[in-house]
C-alpha positions as CSV (number, residue, x, y, z in Angstrom):
1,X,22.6,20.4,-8.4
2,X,22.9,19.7,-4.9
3,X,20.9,22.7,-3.7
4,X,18.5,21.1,-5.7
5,X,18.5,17.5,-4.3
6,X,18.8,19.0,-1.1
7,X,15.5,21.3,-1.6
8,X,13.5,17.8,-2.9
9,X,14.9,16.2,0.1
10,X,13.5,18.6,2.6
11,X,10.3,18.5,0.8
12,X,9.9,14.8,1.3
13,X,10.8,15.6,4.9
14,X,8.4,18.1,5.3
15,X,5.4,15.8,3.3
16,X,6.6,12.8,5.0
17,X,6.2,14.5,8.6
18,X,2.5,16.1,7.6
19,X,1.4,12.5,6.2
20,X,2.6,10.8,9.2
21,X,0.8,13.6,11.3
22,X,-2.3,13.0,9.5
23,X,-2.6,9.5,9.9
24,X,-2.1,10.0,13.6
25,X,-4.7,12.3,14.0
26,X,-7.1,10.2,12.1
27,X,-6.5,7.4,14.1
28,X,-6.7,9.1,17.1
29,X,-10.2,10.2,16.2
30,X,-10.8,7.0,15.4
31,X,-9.9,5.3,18.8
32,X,-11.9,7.9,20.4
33,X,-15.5,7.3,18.5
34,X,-14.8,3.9,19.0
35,X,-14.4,4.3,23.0
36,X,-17.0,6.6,23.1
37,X,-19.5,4.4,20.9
38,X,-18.4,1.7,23.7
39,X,-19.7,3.7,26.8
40,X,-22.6,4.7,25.1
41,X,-23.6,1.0,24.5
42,X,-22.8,0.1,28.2
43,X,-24.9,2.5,29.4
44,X,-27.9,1.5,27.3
45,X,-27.9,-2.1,27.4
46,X,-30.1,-4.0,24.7
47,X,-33.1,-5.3,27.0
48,X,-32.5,-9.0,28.0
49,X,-35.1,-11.4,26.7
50,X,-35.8,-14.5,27.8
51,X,-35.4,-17.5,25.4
52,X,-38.3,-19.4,27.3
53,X,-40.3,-16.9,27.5
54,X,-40.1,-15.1,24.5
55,X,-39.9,-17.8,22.1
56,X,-42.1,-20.4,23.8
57,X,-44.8,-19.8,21.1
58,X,-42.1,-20.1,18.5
59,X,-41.3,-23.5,20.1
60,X,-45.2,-24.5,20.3
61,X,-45.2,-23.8,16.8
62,X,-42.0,-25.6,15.3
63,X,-43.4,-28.7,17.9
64,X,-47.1,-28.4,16.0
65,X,-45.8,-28.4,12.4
66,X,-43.3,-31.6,12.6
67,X,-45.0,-33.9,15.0
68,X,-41.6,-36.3,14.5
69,X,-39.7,-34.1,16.5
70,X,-40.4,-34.2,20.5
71,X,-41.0,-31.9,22.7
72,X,-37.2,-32.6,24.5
73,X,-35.5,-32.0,21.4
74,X,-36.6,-28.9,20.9
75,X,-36.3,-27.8,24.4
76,X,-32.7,-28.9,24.3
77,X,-32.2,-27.0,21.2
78,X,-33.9,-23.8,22.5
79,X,-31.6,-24.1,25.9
80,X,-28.1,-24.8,23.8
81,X,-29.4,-21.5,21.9
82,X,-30.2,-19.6,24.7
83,X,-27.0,-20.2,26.2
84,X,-24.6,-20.0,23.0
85,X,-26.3,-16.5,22.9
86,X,-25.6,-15.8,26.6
87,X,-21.7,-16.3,25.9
């Protein structure tokens, strides 16, 4: 009998080693595409748009429909957009 327990117990030693080894791997791999997908979006920045310039017809627009709101607000609330989005 205590061949036996001995055998199950090098078994779970020798599963518990190849489990652990797998999950290292996996998230080794994983770290990796994760740097990698990093560089790759450094190195191709999303083209920076202008919130005044880009959206000024939007702005024209919202101003046209809903003649209660000024002109001010909605610059205001374009420019705390803009630079929330900046952060």
């Amino acid at each position: 009998m205590t061949d036996e327990i001995m055998n199950l117990l090098a078994e779970s030693a020798n599963l518990l080693i190849v489990g652990m080894a797998v999950v290292f791997v996996f998230l080794t791999v994983l770290i990796g595409a994760v740097k990698l997908m990093s560089r790759v979006v450094q190195k191709f920045p999303e083209p920076n748009t202008d919130a005044f310039g880009s959206n000024n017809l939007v702005t024209k627009q919202i101003a046209q429909q809903d003649d209660k709101v000024s002109p001010q607000i909605v610059a205001a609330i374009v420019a705390a957009v803009h630079q929330y989005r900046q952060k």
